[in-house]
C-alpha positions in Angstrom: -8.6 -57.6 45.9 -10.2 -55.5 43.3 -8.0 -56.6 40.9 -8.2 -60.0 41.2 -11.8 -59.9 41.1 -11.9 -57.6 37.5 -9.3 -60.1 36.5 -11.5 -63.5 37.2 -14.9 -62.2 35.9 -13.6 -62.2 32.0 -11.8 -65.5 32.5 -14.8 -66.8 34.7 -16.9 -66.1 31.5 -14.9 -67.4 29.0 -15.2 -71.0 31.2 -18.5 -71.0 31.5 -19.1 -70.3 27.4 -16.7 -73.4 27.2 -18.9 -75.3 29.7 -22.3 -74.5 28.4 -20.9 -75.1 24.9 -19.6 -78.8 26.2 -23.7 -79.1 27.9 -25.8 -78.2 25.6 -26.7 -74.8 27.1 -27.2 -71.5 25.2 -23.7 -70.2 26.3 -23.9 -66.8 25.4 -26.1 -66.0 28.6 -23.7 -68.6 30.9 -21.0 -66.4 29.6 -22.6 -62.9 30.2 -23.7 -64.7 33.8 -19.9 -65.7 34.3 -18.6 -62.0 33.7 -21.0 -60.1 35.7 -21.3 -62.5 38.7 -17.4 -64.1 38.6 -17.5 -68.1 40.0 -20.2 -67.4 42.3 -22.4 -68.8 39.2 -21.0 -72.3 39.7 -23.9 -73.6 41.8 -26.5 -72.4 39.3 -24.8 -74.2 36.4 -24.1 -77.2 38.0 -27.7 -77.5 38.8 -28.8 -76.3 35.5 -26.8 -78.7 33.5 -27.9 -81.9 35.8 -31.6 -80.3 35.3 -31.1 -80.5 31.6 -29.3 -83.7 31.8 -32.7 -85.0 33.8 -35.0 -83.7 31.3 -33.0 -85.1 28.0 -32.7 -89.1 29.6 -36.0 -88.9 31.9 -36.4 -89.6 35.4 -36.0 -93.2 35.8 -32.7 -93.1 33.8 -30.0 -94.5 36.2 -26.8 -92.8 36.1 -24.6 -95.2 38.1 -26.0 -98.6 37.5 -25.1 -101.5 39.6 
């Protein structure tokens, strides 16, 4: 269990720098976040990169447009 966990939290990291790089967000700290706290970050950076997302098109933008 152990090991999996110390095996997840590098590679965990090294998607999220890919991720944040992909976003627009400062990936450093989304890596750092990704090492330390493993997948359990997800959440956070989902709603992170649909917050930043919302603040670069404004809040009437439609995303699926009929």
């Amino acid at each position: 269990m152990y090991v999996a966990v110390i095996l997840l939290a590098p590679l965990s990291g090294l998607l999220f720098y890919i991720a944040a790089l992909q976003s627009a967000l400062p990936p450093r700290r989304w890596a750092m976040l990704g090492c330390l706290l493993g997948p359990a970050v997800l959440p956070m950076f989902m709603a992170r990169r649909r917050w930043s997302l919302v603040c670069a098109r404004g809040l009437r933008y439609a995303l699926l447009r009929a």
